[in-house]
N, C-alpha and C positions, 0 to 999 in steps of 0.2 A: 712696834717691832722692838722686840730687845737690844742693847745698843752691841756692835763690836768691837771688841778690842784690839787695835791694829801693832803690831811689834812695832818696837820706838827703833829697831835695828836696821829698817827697811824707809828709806827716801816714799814722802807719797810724792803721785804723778797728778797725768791726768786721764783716768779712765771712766768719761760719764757715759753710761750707756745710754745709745742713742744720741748723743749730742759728739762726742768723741770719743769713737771708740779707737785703738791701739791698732798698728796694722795685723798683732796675732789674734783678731779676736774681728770675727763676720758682724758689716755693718749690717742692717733690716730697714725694708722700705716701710715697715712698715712705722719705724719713728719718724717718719714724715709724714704721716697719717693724723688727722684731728683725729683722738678719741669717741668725740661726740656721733662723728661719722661712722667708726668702726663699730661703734657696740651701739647703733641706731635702731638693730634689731638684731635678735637671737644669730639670725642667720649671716648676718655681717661677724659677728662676733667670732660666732664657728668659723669661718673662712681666718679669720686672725690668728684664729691657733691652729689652724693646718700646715701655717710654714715653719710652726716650733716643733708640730708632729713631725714635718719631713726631715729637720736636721733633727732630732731624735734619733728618726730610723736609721738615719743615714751611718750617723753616730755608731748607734748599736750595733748593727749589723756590718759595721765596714772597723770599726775600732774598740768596741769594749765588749762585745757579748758574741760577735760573731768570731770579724779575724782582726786583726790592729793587735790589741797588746793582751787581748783575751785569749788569740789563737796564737800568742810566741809564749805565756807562760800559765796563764790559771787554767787552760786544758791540756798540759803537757808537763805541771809543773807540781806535782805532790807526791802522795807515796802511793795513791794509787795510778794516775795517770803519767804516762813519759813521752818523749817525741820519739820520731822513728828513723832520723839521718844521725850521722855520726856526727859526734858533738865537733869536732873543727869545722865539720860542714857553713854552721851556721852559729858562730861564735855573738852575732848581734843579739838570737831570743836566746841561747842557750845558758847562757852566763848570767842574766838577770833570772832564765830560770832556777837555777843552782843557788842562788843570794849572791853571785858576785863571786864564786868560790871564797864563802865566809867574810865576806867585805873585801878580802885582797885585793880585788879585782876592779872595784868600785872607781879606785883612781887611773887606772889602767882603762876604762870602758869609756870607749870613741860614743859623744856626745848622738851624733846625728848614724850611728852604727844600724841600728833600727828605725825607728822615729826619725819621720821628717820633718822639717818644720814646717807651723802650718799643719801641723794632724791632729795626734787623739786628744791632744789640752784645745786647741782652737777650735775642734770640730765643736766638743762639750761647751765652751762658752759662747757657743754659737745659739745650740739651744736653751742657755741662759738669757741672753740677751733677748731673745724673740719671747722667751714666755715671762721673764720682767716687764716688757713693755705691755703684754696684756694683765696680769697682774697690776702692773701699776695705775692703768686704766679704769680697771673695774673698781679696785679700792677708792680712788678718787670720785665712783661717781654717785652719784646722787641714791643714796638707799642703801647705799652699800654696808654703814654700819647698823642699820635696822636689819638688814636681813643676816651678818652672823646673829646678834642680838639674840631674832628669831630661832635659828638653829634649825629650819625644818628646808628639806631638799626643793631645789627650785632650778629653774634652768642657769638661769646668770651666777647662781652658785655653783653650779656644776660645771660651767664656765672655769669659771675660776679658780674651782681646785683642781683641775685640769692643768691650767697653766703655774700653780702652786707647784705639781706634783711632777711636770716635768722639771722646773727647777731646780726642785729637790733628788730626782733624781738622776741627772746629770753632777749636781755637785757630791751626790754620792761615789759616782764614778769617778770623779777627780781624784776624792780623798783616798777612794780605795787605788789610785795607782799612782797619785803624784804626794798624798799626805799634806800637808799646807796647802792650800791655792790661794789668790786674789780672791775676795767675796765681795758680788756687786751686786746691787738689787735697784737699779734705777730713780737712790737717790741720789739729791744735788753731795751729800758726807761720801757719797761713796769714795773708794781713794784705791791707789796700786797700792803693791807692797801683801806680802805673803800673810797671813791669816791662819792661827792656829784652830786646827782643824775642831778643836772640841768649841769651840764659841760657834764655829759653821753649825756644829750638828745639832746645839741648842736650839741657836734660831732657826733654821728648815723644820725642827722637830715640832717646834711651836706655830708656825706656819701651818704646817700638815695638821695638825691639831685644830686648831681654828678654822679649815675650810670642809674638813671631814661631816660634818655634821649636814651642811648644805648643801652636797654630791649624793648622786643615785648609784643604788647600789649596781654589779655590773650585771647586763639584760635589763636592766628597767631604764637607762638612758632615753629619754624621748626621743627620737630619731635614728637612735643608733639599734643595730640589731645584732651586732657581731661584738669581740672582746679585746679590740683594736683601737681602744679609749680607755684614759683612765677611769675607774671609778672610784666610789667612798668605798669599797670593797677595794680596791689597788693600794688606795690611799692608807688604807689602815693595818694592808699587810705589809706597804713600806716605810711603818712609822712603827712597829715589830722588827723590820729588819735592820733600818738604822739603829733604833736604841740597842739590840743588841753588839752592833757594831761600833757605838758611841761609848756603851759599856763597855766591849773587848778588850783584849790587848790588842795595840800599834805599837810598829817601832817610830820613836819621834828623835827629830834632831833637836838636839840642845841649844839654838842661839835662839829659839822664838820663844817667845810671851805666852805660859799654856795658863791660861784664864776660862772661865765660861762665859755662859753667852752675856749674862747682866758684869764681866769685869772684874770676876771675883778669880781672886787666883786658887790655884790647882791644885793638889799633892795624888800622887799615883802611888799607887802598889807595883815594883818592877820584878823580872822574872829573869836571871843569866845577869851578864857581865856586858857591860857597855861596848860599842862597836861604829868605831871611825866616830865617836862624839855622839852619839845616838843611840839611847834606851831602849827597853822594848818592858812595855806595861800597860795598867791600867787606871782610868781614873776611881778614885779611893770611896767615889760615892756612886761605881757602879751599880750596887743595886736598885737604885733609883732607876736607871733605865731596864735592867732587868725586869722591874715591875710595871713599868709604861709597857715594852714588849709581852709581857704575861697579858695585861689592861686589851692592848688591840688587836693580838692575834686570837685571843677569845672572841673579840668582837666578832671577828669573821668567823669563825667556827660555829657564833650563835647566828648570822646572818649573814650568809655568800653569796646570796645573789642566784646566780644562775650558774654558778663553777660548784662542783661537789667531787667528791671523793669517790671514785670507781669501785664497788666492791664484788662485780658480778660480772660475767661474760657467756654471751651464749655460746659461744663457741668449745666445739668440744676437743682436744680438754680443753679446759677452762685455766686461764692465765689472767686477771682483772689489773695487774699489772701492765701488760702490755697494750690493756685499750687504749690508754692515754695517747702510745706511741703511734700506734696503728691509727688514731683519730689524725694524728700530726700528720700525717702523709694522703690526707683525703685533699677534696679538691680546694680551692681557693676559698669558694664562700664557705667552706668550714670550720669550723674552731672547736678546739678538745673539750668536752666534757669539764675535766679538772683544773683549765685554765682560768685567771683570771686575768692576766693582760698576756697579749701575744702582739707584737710588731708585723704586719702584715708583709709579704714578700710577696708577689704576683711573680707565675708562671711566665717563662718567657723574659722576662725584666731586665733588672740590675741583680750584680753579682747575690748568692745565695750560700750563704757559709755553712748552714745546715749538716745536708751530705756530704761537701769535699772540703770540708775541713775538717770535721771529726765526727764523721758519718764513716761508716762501713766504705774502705777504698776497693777504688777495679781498676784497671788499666786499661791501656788503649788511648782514643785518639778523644780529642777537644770535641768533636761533632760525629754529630752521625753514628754513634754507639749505642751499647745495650746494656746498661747506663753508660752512659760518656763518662770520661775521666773523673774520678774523686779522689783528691791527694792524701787524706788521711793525719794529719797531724795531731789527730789525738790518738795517743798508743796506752793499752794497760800494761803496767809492771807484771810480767809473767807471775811471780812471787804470788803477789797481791789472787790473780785469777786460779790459778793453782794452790793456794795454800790460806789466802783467809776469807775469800769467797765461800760460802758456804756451797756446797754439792747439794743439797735440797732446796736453796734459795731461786727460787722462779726467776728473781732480776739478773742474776748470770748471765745469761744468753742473752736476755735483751741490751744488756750494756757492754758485753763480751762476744766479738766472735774472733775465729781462729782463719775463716776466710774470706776469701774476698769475691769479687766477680773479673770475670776476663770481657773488657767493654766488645770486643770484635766480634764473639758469638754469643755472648750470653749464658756462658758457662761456668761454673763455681772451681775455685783454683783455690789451694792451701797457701796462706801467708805465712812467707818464711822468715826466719827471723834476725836473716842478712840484714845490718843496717840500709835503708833505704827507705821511697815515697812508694805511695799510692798500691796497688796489690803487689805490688815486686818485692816488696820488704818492709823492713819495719817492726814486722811482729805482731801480736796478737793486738786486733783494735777496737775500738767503739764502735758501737753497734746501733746505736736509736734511730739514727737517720742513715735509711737505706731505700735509693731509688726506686730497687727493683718491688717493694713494697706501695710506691706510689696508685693510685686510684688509674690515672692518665699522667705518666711517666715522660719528661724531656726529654727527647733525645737529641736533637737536631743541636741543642749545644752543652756543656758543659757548664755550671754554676748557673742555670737557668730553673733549678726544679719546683719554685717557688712554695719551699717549705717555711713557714712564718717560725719568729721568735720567742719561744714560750717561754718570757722573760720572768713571768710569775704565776705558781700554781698551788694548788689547795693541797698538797703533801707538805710545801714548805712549810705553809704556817701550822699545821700538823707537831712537825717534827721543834720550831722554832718556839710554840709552846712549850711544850714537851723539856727543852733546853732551858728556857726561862722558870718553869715552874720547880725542875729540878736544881736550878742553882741556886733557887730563894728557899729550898729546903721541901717543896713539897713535891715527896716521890711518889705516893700514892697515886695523882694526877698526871704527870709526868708519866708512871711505870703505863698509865690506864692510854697514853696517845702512843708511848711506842710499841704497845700492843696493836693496836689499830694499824700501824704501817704494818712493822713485822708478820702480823699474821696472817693477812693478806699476799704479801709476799712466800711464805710459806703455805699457803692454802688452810691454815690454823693454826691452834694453839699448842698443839702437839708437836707436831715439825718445827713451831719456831724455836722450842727450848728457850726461853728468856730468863727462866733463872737462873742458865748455866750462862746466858750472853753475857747477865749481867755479873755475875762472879767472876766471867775472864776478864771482862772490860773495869772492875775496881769500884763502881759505881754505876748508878742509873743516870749520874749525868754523861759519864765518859761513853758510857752505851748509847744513849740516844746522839752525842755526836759521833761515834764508831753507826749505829744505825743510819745515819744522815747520808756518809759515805756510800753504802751501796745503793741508799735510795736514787743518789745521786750522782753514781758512778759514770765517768766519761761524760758528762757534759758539763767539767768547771769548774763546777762548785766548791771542792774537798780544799783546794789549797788557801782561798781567802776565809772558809770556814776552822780549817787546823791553826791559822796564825790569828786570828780573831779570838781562840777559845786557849789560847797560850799552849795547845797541844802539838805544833809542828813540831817542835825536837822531839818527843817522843815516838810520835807516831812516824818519823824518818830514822831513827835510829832504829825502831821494829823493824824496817820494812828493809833497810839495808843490813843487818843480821840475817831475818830470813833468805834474803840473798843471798849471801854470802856462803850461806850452809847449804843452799841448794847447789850453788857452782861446788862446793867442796865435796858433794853425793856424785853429779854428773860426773868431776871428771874423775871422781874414783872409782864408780862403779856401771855407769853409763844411765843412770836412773836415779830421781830420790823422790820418796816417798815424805809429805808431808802431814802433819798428825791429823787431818781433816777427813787422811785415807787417798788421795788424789796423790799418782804419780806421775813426774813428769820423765819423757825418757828421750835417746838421742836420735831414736826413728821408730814412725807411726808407718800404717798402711794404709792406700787408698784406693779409690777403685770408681770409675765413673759409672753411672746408671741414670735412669728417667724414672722419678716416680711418678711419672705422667700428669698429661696436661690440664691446668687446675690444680695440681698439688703438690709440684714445684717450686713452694714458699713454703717453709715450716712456720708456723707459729709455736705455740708450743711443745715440746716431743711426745709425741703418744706413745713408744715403748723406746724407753733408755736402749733397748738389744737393739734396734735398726740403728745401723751405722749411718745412716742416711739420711736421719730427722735427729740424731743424737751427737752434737749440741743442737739446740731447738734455736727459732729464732734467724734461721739461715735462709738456704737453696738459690733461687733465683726467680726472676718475675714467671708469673705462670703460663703467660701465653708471650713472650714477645714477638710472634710473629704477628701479632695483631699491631705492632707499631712499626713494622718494616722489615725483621731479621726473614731473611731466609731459613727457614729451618730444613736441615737435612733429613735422610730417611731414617739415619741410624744416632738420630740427636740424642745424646746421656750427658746433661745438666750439671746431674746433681752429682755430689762427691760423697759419696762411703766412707770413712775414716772410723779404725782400730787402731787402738793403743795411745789415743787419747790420752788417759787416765789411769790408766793401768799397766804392768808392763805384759808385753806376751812371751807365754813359753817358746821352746822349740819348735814344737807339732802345733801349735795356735798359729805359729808365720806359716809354716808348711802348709798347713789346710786353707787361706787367707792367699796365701802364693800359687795354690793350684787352683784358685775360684779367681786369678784375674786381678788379685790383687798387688798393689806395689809399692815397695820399699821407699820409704819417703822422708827425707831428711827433717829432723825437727829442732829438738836441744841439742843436736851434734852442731849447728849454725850457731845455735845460743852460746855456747862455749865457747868458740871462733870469735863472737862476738862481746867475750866480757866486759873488757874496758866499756862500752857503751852500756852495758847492762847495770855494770857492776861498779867499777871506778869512777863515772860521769854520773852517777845516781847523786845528786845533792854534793858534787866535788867539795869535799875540803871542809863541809861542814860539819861544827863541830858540836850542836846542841841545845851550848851554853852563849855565844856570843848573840846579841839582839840579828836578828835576822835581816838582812838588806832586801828587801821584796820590791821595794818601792823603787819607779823607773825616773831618771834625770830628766830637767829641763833643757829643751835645748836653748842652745845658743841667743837666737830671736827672743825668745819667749824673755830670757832672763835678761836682755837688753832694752827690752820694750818694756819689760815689769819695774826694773830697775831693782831687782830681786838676784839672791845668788844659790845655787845649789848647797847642799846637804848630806848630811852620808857619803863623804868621801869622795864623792863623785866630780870630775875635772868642771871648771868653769869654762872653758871655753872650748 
């Protein structure tokens, strides 16, 4: 193992794992376990890493990818996604959302405000601690260095990078939300005391490197049948993700030792003006990992395993886009086509961040509904869906809707865009996880739907190609994958227009991360992807300009029209109807003219009385809605007002509502200052570390 360099500014303690661990960091039964005994057979062994998979899941789905610090800022916190309560509501995620209003705020922000202690840092070296101990295990045992040696897939190898790769990816999640951590790998050197994050992402990189070769790709696991395990297929799409992210831009604070992983000191390329002691850049021999990510997300593009890329639907019309989503909402023993690792969630279970966290919301009651409650915290920037959305792009609808469900009857309701939760307010939301779309749908409780984590899929490494090959200068390659998303997305070559994408966007790199966004619209991604690729100031100064000129259209004229053609105005019309039973779910719109499949992507489950609702005689589901998009004349409301239809507030709320729209969008920042993203340690943590915070932020 490469050696680490620990900052001489930081006291070491004693943190040996397994022998004494810190009270902020979960002891495991399983370091009182002889080795010999645990890994005596295949299937002893498996059983060892199922309690590193459980704090994984736990982890993921309760703190970094579901809700914890994933659901208070990277799905609420970019220029395309926002929250949906009024920003004093909840001044503990809203303010780390924002960067702290430009750092200001950094010293002002109560430690334990959000974060408990005891959470998202403890939960993560929880599952460090358990998949060190089986890593350390299998390294120590007998064959272990004949079989990397070897380099050909075997079970005990697959083992093993298994518990490599949770490692690795928990300590990714560190870095991405705390920047430094402690780095402990279960030897007798290990020590406390903060750890700059680029020696971490050396040695995991080289890690992940050496166990890749001896792991099955995913669907060839010997016993496994689903995509609920790491494989050398995960492994080498998250040895792509970190080196781009090892390459990126971070903001770092200035008192720690920035060295790589053999010791050697650093020099970065920086980007803006310093902020509270703390840079924001990159290291200076980024393209080195740039080319390790080009190196292994090829790998997976030449051999995925049993995850592939959707480019067909029987369905008519035809959306190949949406299969992916629509696979997500089947039953438990399924898993998506385009996935390669996904966190399994069971029906019925523990909580399910899926759909009520930033899933398409409804309202109504905890249980017994049609969907039961979904609070909705992930909201689109109207701007962003109205004006750099493409109007021919297919992923629209499936990452945007406009409404919600009413959980009492099962009837589709306009989201308005009063601040507020769940269908009551908030504003236009995400769309991918939606109940009413399930196979066999939860009702009986709320956060029960058990939709799994599709924490990594074959678009990424798509797109993550695509980004690497364009920033080591080859765009030819590059232009050839973001072809492959975009046109698919657009049903061809024609509708996608890419040479005009790529003349707004300045380049085919800036395209393919401006393409990233809508591939990945409303589930995350966009905001640790913008501050990785040093495009956040940019890409929030567009987004609050365009703001800005649409609030200054509304309230001059009660409409404004953006150059895309798409108007947004201060009242739509709606009108309920059934498009009867069975076709009560739009997938994608068959004719743009029905107001009633037009946004696609919508309506409601097609039969719920098959899972208890009472349906009445005169039941009308579905919602009608003109003037969406366009404004209407005089005789267009008249004729629309004599057929039943009604006056329905839309951008007149959004007005009412600027401050939240428009002032609270990224408060206070200014561009140029290194960005504060990164969340405090608390209290515990930095008392038991023997460690102090950074970026401005209060020590106690």
């Amino acid at each position: 193992m490469k050696k680490i360099l620990y900052s001489t500014l930081f006291a070491a303690a004693t943190l040996m794992l397994g022998v004494s661990c810190s009270d902020y960091l979960e002891t495991d039964t399983l370091s009182k376990a002889d080795a010999g005994f645990v890994f005596s057979t295949n299937e002893t062994a498996r059983a060892a890493l199922e309690g590193a998979y459980s704090s994984w899941t736990d982890a993921a789905q309760n703190k970094v990818f579901g809700d914890g610090l994933f659901y208070a800022a990277d799905v609420a916190g970019s220029d395309i996604e926002r929250h949906p309560e009024n920003f004093s509501n909840q001044p503990g995620r809203h303010y780390p959302e924002c960067f702290y209003q430009n750092g200001a705020y950094a010293s002002e922000y109560t430690l334990l405000s959000y974060q408990k202690e005891n959470d998202t840092y403890a939960s993560l070296y929880a599952v460090i601690n358990k998949a060190c101990i089986v890593v350390k295990a299998i390294s120590e045992s007998t064959g272990f260095q004949e079989m990397i040696a070897a380099g050909v897939e075997c079970t005990m190898g697959q083992l093993y990078g298994e518990a490599v790769a949770l490692k690795a990816t928990a300590y990714r999640e560190l870095i991405k939300y705390f920047g430094d951590v402690p780095y402990i790998s279960g030897n007798a050197t290990d020590h406390d005391g903060l750890v700059g994050r680029d020696s971490i992402y050396d040695v995991i990189l080289a890690e992940l490197q050496q166990a890749a070769p001896v792991m099955y790709r995913v669907g060839s696991i010997p016993g496994i049948s689903g995509k609920n395990y790491f494989s050398r297929t995960y492994v080498e799409g998250l040895i792509g993700r970190i080196a781009l992210e090892a390459g990126g831009y971070q903001t770092r604070r200035g008192d720690i030792a920035r060295v790589d992983g053999k010791g050697n000191a650093l020099t970065f390329e920086t980007m803006g003006t310093e902020n509270n002691g703390a840079t924001y850049g990159r290291r200076s021999d980024w393209q080195n990992y740039y080319r390790m990510a080009q190196t292994y997300f090829k790998a997976v593009i030449d051999n995925p395993g049993s995850a592939k890329f959707i480019t067909t639907d029987s369905r008519t019309p035809a959306n190949p886009y949406q299969v992916f989503f629509q696979q997500m909402h089947a039953e438990d023993e399924t898993y998506a086509d385009e996935s390669i690792y996904e966190y399994a969630i069971t029906q019925g279970g523990g909580n399910d961040a899926r759909p009520y966290s930033f899933g398409r919301p409804t309202t109504g009651g905890s249980k017994n509904n049609y969907p039961c409650k979904n609070y909705g915290q992930g909201r689109i920037n109207p701007a962003f869906y109205y004006g750099v959305f493409d109007p021919a792009d297919m992923r629209r609808d499936v990452s945007c809707t406009v409404t919600a469900t009413k959980g009492a009857d099962g009837t589709e309701i306009i989201l308005p865009f009063t601040p507020g939760s769940q269908g009551k307010g908030g504003g236009i939301a995400c769309n991918k996880w939606d109940e009413n779309r399930q196979d066999k749908p939860w009702v009986a409780n709320q956060r029960k739907s058990g939709i799994n984590g599709p924490y990594m899929r074959i678009s990424e490494i798509y797109l993550g190609y695509a980004e690497a090959c364009a920033a080591l200068g080859d765009n030819n390659t590059a232009r050839q994958y973001l072809d492959i998303i975009r046109n698919r997305a657009f049903g061809g070559a024609a509708a996608a227009k890419t040479d005009a994408f790529i003349a707004k966007e300045g380049s085919v790199l800036n395209a393919v991360i401006q393409e990233r966004g809508f591939e990945f619209a409303g589930e995350g991604d966009r905001r640790w992807t913008l501050i990785r690729t040093g495009l956040i100031g940019p890409k929030i100064r567009e987004i609050k300009e365009l703001t800005a000129k649409m609030f200054a259209g509304l309230k001059a004229n009660g409409s404004f029209t953006f150059d895309n053609g798409n108007t947004i105005s201060e009242y739509i019309w709606t009108k309920y109807v059934d498009l009867g039973k069975g076709k009560r779910l739009v997938n994608q719109c068959p004719d743009e003219n029905d107001p009633a499949q037009f946004p696609g992507w919508r309506g409601v489950n097609n039969d719920w009385s098959a899972f208890g609702l009472a349906i009445p005689d005169n039941y009308a589901p579905n919602l009608a809605i003109k003037g969406l998009f366009k404004a209407l004349t005089a005789d267009e409301i008249a004729a629309l007002e004599a057929d039943g239809y009604k006056k329905t507030n839309w951008a007149v709320d959004l007005v009412k509502a600027e401050d939240e729209y428009n002032k609270y969008l990224f408060l206070d920042y200014d561009y140029v200052k290194a960005p504060i993203y990164l969340w405090p340690f608390t209290p515990n943590v930095m008392a038991n570390g023997h460690f102090t915070n950074g970026y401005g932020f209060k020590q106690e």
